[in-house]
C-alpha positions as CSV (number, residue, x, y, z in Angstrom):
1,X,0.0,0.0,0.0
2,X,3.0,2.2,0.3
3,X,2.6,3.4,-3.4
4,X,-1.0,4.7,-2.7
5,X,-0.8,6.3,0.3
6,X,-4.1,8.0,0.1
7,X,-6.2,4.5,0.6
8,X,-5.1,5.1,4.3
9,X,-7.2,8.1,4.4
10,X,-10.6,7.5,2.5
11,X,-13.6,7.8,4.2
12,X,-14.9,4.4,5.9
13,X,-17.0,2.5,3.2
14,X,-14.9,4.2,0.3
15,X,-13.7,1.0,-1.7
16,X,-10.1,0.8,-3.5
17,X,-11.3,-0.3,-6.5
18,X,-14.6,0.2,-7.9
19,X,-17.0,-2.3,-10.5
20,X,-17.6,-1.0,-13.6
21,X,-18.5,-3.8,-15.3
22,X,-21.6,-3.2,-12.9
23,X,-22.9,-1.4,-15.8
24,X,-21.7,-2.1,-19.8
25,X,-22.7,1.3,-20.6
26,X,-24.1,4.8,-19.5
27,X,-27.7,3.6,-21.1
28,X,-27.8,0.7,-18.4
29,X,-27.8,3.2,-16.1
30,X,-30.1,5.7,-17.7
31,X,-32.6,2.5,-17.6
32,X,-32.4,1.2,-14.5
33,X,-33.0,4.6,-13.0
34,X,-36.1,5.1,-14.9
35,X,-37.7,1.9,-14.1
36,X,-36.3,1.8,-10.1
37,X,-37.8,5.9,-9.6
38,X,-40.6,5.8,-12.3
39,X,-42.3,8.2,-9.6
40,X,-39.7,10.1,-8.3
41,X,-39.0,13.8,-9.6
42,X,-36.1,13.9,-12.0
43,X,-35.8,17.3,-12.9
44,X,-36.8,20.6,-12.0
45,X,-37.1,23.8,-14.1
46,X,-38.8,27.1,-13.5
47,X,-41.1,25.0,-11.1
48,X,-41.9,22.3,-13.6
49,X,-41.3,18.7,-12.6
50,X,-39.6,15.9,-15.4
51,X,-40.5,12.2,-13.5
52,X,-37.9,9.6,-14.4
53,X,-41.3,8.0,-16.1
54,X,-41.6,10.9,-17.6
55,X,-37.7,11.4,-18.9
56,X,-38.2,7.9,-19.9
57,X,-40.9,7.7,-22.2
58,X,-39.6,11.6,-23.4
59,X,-36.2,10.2,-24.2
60,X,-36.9,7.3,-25.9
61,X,-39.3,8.6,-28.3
62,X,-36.4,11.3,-29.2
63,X,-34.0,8.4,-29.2
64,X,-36.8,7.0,-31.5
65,X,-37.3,9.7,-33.9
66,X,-33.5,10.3,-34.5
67,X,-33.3,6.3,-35.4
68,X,-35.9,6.9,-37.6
69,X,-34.1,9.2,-39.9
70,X,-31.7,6.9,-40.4
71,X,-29.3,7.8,-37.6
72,X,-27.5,5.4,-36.3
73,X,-24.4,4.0,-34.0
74,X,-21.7,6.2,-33.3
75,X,-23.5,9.1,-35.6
76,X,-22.7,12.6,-33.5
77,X,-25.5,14.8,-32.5
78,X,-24.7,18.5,-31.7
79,X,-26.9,20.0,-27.8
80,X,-26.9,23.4,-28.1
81,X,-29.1,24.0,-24.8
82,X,-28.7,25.8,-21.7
83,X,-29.8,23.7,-18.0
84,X,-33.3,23.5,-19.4
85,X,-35.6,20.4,-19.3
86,X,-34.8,19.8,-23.0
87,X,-31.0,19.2,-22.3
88,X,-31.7,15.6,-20.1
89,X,-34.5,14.5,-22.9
90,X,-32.2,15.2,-25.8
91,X,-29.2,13.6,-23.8
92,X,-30.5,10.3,-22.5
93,X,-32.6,10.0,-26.1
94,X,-28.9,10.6,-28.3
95,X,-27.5,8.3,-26.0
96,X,-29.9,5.7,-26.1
97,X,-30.5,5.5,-29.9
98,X,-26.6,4.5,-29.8
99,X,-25.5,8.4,-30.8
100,X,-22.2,9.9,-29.7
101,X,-23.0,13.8,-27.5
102,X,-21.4,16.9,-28.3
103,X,-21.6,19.4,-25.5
104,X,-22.2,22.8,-27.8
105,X,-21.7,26.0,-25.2
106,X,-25.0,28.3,-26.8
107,X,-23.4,31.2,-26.5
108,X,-20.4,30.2,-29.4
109,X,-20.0,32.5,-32.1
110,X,-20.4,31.5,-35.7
111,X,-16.6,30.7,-36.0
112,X,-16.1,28.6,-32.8
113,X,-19.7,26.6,-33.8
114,X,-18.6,25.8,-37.2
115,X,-15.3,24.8,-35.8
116,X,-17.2,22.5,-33.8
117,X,-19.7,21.3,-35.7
118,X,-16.8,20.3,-38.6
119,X,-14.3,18.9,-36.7
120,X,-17.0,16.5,-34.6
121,X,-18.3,15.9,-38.4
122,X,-22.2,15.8,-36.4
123,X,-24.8,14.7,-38.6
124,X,-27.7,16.6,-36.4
125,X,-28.0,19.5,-33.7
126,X,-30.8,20.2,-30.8
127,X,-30.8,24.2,-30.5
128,X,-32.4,26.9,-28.5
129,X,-34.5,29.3,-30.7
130,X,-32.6,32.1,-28.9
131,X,-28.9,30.4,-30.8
132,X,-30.7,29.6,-33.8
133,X,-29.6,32.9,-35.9
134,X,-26.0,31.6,-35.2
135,X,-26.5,28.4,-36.4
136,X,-28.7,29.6,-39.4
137,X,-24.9,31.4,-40.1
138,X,-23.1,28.7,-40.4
139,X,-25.2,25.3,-41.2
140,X,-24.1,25.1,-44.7
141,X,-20.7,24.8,-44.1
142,X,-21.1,21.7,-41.5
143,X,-22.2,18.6,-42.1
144,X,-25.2,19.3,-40.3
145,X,-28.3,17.4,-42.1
146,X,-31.1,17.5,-39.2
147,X,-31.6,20.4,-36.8
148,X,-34.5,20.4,-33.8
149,X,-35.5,23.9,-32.4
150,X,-36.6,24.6,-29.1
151,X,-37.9,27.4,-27.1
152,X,-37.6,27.9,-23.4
153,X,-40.9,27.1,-22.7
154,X,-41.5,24.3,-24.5
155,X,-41.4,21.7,-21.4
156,X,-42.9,23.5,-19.0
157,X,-47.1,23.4,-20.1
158,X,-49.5,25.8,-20.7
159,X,-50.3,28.7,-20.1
160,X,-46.4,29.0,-18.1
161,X,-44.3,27.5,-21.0
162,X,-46.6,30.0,-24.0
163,X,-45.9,33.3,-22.0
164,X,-42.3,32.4,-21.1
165,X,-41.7,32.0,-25.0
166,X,-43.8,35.3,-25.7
167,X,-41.7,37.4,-23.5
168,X,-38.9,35.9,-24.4
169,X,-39.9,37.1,-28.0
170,X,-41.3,40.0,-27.7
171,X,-41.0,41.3,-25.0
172,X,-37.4,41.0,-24.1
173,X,-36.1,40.4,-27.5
174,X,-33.7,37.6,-26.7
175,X,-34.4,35.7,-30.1
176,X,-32.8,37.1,-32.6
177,X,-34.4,36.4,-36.2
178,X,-33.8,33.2,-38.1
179,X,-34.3,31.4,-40.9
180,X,-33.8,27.6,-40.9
181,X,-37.2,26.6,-42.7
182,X,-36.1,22.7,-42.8
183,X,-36.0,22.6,-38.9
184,X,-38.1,20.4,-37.4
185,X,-39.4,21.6,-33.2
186,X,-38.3,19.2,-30.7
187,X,-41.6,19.2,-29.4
188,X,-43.2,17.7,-32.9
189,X,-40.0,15.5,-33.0
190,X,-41.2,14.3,-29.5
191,X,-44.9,13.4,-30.8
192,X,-43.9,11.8,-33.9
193,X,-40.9,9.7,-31.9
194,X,-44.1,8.7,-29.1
195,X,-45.1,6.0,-31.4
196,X,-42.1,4.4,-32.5
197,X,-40.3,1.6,-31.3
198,X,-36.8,2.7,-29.8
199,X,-34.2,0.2,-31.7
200,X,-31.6,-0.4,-28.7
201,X,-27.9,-0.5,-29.8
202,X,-25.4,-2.8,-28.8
203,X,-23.1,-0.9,-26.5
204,X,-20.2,-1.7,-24.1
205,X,-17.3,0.5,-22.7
206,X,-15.7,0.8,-25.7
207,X,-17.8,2.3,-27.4
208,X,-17.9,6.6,-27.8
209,X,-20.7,8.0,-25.3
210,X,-18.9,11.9,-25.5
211,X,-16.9,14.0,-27.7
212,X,-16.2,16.8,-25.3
213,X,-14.6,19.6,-26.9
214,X,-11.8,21.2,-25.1
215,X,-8.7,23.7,-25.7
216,X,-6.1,20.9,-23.8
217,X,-2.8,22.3,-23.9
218,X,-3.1,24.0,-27.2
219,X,-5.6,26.8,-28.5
220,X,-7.0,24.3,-31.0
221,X,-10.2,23.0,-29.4
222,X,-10.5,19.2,-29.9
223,X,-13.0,16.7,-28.9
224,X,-11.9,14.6,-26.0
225,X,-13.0,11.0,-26.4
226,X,-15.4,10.1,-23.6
227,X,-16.4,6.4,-23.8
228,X,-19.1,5.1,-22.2
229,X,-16.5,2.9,-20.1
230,X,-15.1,6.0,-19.2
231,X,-18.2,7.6,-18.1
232,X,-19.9,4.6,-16.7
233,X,-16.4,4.2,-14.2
234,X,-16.1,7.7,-13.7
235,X,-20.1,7.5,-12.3
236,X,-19.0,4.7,-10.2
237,X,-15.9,6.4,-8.9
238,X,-18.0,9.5,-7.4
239,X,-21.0,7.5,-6.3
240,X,-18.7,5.1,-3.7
241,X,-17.4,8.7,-2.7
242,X,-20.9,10.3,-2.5
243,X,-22.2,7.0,-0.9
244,X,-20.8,7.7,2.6
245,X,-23.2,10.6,3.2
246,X,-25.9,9.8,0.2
247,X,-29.4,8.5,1.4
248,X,-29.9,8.1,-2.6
249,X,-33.2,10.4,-2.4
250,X,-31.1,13.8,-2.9
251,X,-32.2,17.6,-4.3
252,X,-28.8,18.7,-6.1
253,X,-28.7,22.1,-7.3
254,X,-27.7,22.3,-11.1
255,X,-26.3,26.1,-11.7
256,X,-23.7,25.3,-13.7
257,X,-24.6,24.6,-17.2
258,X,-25.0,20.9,-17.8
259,X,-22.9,20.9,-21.1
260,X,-19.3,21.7,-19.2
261,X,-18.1,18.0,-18.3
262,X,-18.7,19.0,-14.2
263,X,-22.1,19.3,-14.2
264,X,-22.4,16.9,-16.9
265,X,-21.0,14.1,-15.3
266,X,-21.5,15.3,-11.1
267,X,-24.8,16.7,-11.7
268,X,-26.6,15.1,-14.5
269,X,-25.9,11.6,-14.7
270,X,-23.6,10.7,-11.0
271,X,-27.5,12.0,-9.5
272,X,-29.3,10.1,-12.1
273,X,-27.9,6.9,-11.3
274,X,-29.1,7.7,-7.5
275,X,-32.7,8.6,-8.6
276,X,-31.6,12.3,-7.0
277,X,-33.8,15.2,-8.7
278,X,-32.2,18.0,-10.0
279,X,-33.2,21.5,-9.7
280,X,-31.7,23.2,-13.2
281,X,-30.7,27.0,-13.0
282,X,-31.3,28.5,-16.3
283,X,-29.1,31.4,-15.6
284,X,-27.0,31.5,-12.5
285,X,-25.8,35.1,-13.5
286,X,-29.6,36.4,-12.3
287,X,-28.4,36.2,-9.0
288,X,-32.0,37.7,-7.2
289,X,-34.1,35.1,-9.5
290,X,-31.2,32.4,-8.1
291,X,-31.3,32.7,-4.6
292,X,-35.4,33.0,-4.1
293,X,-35.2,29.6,-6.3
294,X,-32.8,28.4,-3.7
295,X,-35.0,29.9,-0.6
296,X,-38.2,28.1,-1.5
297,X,-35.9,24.3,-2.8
298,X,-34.9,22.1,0.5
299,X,-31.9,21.3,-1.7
300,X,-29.6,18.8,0.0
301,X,-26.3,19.2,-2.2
302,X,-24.7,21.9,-4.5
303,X,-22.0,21.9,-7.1
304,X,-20.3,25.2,-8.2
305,X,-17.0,26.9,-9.1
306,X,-15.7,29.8,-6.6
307,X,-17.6,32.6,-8.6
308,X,-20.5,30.9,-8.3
309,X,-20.0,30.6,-4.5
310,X,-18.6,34.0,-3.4
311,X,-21.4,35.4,-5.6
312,X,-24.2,33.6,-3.6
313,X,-22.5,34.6,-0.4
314,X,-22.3,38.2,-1.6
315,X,-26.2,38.3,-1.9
316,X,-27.3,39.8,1.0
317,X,-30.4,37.5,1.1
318,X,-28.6,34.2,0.5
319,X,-27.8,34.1,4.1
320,X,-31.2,34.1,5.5
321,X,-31.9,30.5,3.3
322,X,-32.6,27.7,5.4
323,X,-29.6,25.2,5.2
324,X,-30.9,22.7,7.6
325,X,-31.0,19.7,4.5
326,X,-27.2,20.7,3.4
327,X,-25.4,17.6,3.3
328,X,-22.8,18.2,0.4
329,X,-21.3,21.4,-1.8
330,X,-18.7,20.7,-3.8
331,X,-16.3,23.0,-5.6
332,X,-14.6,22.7,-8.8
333,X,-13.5,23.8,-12.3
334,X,-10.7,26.1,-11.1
335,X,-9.5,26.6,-7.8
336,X,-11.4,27.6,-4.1
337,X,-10.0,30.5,-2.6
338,X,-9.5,29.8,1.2
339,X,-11.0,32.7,2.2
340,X,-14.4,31.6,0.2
341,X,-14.5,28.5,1.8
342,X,-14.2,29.5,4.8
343,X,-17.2,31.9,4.5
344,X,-19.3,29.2,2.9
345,X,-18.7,27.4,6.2
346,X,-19.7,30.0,8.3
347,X,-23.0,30.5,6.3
348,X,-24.2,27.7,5.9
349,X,-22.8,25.2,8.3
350,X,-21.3,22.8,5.9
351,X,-17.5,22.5,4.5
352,X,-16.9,23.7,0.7
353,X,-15.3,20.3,-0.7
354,X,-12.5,20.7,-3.3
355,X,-12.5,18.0,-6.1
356,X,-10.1,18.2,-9.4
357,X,-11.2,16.9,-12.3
358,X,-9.9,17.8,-16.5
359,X,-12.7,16.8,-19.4
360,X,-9.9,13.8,-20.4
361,X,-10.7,12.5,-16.8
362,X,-14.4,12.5,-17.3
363,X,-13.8,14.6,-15.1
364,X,-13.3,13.5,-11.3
365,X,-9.9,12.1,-10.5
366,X,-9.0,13.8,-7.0
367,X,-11.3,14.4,-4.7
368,X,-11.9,15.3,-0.6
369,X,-13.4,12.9,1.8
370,X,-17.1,14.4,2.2
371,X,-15.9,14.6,6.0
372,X,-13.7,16.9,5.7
373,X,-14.0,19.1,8.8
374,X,-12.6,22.6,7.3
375,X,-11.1,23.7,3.6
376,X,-7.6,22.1,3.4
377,X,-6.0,23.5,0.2
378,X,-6.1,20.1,-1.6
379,X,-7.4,19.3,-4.2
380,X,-7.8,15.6,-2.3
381,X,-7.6,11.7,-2.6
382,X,-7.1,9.7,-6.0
383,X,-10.5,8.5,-6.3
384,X,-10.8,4.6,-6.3
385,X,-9.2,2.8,-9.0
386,X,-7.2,5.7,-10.2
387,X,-3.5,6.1,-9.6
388,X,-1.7,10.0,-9.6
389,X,1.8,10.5,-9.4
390,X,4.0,13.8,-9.5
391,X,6.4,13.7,-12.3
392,X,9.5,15.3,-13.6
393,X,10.1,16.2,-16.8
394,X,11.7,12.7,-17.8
395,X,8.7,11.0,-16.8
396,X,9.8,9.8,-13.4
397,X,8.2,10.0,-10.1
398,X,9.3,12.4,-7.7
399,X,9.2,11.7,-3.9
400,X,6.6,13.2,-1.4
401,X,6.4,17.0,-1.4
402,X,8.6,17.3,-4.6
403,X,6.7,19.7,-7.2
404,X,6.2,18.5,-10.5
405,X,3.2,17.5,-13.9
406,X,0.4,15.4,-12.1
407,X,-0.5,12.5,-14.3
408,X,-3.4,10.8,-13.7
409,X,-4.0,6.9,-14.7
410,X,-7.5,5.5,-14.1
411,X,-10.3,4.0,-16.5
412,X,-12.0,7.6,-16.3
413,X,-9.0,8.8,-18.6
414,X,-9.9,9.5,-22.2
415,X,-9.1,7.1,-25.0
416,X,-7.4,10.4,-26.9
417,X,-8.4,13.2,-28.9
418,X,-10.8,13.3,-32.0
419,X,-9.0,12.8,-35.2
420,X,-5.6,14.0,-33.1
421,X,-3.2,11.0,-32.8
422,X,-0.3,13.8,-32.4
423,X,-2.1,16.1,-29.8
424,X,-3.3,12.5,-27.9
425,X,0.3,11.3,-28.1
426,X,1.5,14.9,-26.0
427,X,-0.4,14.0,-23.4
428,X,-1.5,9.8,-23.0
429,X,1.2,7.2,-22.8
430,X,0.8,3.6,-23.8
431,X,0.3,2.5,-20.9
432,X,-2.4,5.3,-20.2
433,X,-0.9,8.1,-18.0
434,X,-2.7,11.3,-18.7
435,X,-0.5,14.6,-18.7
436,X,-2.4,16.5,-16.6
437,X,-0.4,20.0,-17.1
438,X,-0.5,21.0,-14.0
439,X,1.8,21.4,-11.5
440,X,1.3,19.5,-7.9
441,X,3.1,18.3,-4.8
442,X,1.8,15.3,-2.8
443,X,1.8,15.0,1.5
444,X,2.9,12.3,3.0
445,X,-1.3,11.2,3.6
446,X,-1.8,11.1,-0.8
447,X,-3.1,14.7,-0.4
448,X,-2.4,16.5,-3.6
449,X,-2.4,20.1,-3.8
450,X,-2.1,21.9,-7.1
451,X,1.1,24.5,-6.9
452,X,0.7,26.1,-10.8
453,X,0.1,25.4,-14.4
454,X,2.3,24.3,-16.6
455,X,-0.4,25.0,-19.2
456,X,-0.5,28.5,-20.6
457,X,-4.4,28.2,-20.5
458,X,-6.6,31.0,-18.6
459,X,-9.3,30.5,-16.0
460,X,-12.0,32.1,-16.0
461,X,-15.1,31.2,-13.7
462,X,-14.0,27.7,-14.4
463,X,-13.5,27.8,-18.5
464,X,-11.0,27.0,-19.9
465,X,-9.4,29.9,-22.8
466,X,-6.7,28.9,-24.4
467,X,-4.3,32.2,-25.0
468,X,-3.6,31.1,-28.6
469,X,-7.2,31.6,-29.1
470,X,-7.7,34.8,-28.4
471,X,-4.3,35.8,-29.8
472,X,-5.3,34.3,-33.3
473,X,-8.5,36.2,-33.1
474,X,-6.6,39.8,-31.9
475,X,-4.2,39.3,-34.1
476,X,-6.4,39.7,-37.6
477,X,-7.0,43.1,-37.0
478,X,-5.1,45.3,-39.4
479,X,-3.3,47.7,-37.1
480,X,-2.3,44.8,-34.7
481,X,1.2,43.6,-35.3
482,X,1.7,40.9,-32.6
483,X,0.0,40.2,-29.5
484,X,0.7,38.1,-26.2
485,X,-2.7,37.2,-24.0
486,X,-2.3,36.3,-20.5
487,X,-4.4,35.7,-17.2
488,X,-4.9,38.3,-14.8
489,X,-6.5,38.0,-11.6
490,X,-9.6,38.9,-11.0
491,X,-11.9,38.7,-7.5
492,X,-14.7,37.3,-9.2
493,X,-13.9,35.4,-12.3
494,X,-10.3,33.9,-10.5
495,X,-8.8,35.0,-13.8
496,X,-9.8,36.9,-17.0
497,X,-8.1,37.5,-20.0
498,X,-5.3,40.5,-20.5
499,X,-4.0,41.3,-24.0
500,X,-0.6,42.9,-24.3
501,X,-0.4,44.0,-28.4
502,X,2.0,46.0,-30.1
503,X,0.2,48.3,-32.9
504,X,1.1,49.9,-36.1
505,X,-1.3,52.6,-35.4
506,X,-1.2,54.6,-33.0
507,X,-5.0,55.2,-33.7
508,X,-5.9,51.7,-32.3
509,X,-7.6,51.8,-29.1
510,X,-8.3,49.3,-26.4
511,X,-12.1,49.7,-26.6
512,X,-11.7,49.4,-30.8
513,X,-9.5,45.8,-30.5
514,X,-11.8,44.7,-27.8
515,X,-14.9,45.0,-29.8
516,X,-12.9,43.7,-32.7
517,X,-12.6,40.6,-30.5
518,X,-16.0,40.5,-29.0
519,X,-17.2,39.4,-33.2
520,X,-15.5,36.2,-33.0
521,X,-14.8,35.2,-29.0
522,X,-17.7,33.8,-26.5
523,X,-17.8,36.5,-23.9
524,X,-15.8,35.0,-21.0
525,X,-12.6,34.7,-23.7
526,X,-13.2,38.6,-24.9
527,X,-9.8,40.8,-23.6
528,X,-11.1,42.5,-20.0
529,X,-7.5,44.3,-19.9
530,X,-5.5,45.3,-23.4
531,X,-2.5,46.9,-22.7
532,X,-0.1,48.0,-26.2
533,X,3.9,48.2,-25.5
534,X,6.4,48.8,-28.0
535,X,7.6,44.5,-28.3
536,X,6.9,41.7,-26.6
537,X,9.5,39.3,-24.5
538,X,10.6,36.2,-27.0
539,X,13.0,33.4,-27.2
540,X,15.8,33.4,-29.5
541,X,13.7,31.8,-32.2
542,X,10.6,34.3,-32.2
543,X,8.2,32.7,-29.7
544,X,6.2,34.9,-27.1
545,X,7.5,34.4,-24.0
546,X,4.1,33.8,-21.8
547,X,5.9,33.8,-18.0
548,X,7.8,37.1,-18.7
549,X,4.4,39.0,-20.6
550,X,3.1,37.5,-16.8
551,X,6.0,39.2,-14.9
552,X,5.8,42.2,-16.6
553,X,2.6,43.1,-17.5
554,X,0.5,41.1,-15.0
555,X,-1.3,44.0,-13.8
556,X,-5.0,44.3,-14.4
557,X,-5.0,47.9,-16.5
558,X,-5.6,48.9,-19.7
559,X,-4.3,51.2,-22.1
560,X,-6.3,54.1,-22.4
């Protein structure tokens, strides 16, 4: 046991190894929920209640309808959907007709979509009417054949569901005009699908469940190869974990948006498989609407990223929530500032648990024990059946407290990147150690604590931007000669993005380039800081020096 320390510290119940040939793939699961808690409430949203009957017969007669026009195994469907009761229909109904997910963030811009949609090669898309201009933008350069709109109302009944979507509308404008006249409405796909025969697929753990896009150590985003093995071990991983303070009938509160791999995997399908409902938050940002949900929802556990926390505890109302049913919160996606946690304590009685996870680890591989008495700084335990170790830079293992790459080893890793042998080959070995990137010490207990990155890559309120990104993006405009982009820190995003250019133009502002960028970058990505200098730090051969544009210009300001 001397090479995995950490089994001496996991909570009592907390197995070494886990079963995953329990389930052969994430559909087992998705069935045997839906039969075992036919009655129970499976999903909340805006007050209306999805049974796991109801998911059921919903899902299948999706599943149903996307068989009937001739989709089939392995075939990759696009979800372009906020948390709205449409996302866990779609989902389970892709997955069951034998279809392979790809998590689509709504609020891409034309370029990174049709990146997306290309690269996955997805034969269909499920998209919110409010996304649908964007899409309308850049279909006919995607393989893209069938597309299902939706409106936010559409699952929630009449008369709630009709004026949601008329205010929406009209009212507040939020759906910007499109044209996609061979769409067909998820609703009428739902009908049709009701009375056809759902044609289950073959599947075991080899077979793809999720490409999950991410930036991984380049700017590039590629599609992480989730198979339903992966996903199936990564579920039983967490639910031994969760199983030391789990009565099974849990409330989980789903503010994080279901198609970023933590929510996805925590959230959605980890609560699934314990018949737990799930109360979806449309949009966390409305922090008022948020926190009255939260006031009138005995919820038992929460999942979040720091923003997400120090905003709730910044709400002057969020305090006066009864906590009495609190059992769980866990943190995750970027790291838990002490001072955070320890006011989350102090709220609401219970410890803010730190868990470390990457999209290639589907994504839990580190995690607390759910008794931890106070925030530690770690990032935690190996969860069962997966191995870390703290590496140099020739790949050997480095003694206890030595800093160096956490690699991770585990059936929750990835089996590679999407049509990317060389970007796989980077970072999995042969014999399946995942390069993590980041930089980590272990205690003498199997503790790990994450010291930096080794990765370039920015975060911001738990997403990942990828500096090459944004650089390649900056770095089109005319009167921008080279440019270096860099994380900043920031109180309530942990990070956001700084821009250090040098122009040809003295006439280039901060506000023009940032606008410039705005066109072709998801918000969270778009420059907060742009800063213009005469040249930029670089090697000997002509490449941007990242650490020293850190050093030097790591200042949040801009150039006014």
């Amino acid at each position: 046991m001397t090479d995995k320390p950490w089994l001496n510290e996991y909570p009592k119940g907390v197995p070494a190894e886990i079963d995953a040939n329990e389930f052969q793939s994430v559909v087992d699961v998705i069935d045997r929920s839906c039969e075992q808690f036919a009655s129970r409430d499976a999903y909340v949203n805006f007050g209306k209640t999805l049974t796991y009957a109801e998911l059921d017969r919903k899902s299948r007669a999706f599943g149903a309808y996307l068989q009937s026009l001739g989709l089939k195994k392995g075939d990759r469907i696009a979800i372009m959907l906020p948390n709205v009761l449409q996302f866990p229909i779609a989902l389970f109904g892709a997955l069951r007709a034998g279809l392979v997910v790809v998590n689509t963030n709504p609020l891409y811009t034309a370029r990174e979509l049709k990146h997306q949609l290309k690269d996955s090669g997805a034969r269909a898309i499920v998209v919110l009417e409010n996304f649908a201009s964007v899409l309308e933008s850049v279909k006919d350069d995607t393989p893209v054949e069938y597309i299902f709109t939706t409106s936010m109302g559409d699952m929630l009944g009449f008369p709630k569901g009709a004026i949601i979507n008329l205010v929406l509308r009209y009212v507040k404008k939020m759906v910007p005009a499109y044209n996609l006249p061979d769409a067909t409405p998820f609703t009428a796909a739902l009908s049709s699908g009701d009375g056809m025969e759902l044609d289950r697929p073959e599947l075991n753990h080899d077979d793809l469940a999720f490409l999950q896009y991410t930036g991984g150590t380049t700017g590039v985003s590629k599609g992480a190869m989730l198979t339903h093995g992966n996903i199936v071990a990564n579920m039983q991983q967490s639910s031994a974990w969760l199983n030391t303070i789990s009565a099974g009938d849990e409330v989980i509160i789903t503010a994080l948006p279901l198609y970023h791999i933590f929510a996805l995997t925590a959230n959605c399908l980890v609560f699934t498989k314990f018949g737990g409902r799930n109360v979806l938050i449309t949009n966390p940002r409305d922090m008022d609407a948020f926190v009255k949900e939260l006031s009138k929802t005995p919820f038992t556990a929460i999942t979040g990223v720091n923003t997400l926390f120090n905003g709730l505890l910044n709400h002057p109302e969020f305090s006066k929530i009864d906590f009495s049913n609190l059992k769980m919160t866990l943190g995750g996606g970027m790291a838990v500032q002490r001072a955070v946690a320890e006011k989350w304590k102090k709220v609401t009685g219970v410890t803010l648990i730190e868990a470390y996870g990457l999209t290639e680890t589907s994504p839990a591989a580190c995690i607390n024990p759910m008794d931890l008495k106070d925030y530690n700084g770690a990032i935690g335990l190996p969860v069962p059946s997966t191995k870390c170790a703290v590496v140099d830079t020739e790949g050997n293992h480095l003694p206890i407290g030595e800093v160096g790459e956490l690699c991770v080893h585990g059936p929750q890793v990835m089996k590679g990147y999407w049509n990317r042998p060389d970007e796989t080959e980077k970072v999995l070995s042969d014999d399946g150690w995942l390069r993590t990137g980041d930089m980590a010490k272990m205690d003498e207990r199997g503790y790990f604590f994450i010291v930096d990155r080794k990765k370039d890559m920015i975060l911001v309120s738990g997403f990942n931007v990828y500096p090459n990104e944004v650089e390649d993006v900056a770095a089109m405009h005319e009167k921008v000669v080279e440019v270096g982009a860099i994380g900043v820190d920031d109180e309530k995003s942990g990070e956001v993005v700084k821009l250090v250019a040098v122009r040809n133009d003295d006439s280039l502002t901060a506000k023009e380039l940032r606008e410039f960028c705005r066109k072709e970058l998801t918000a969270y990505k778009v420059p907060r800081y742009i800063e213009f200098v005469d040249e930029l730090p670089k090697t000997n051969v002509g490449k941007i020096l990242r650490r020293e544009l850190r050093e030097q210009y790591g200042e949040p300001k801009n150039t006014e």
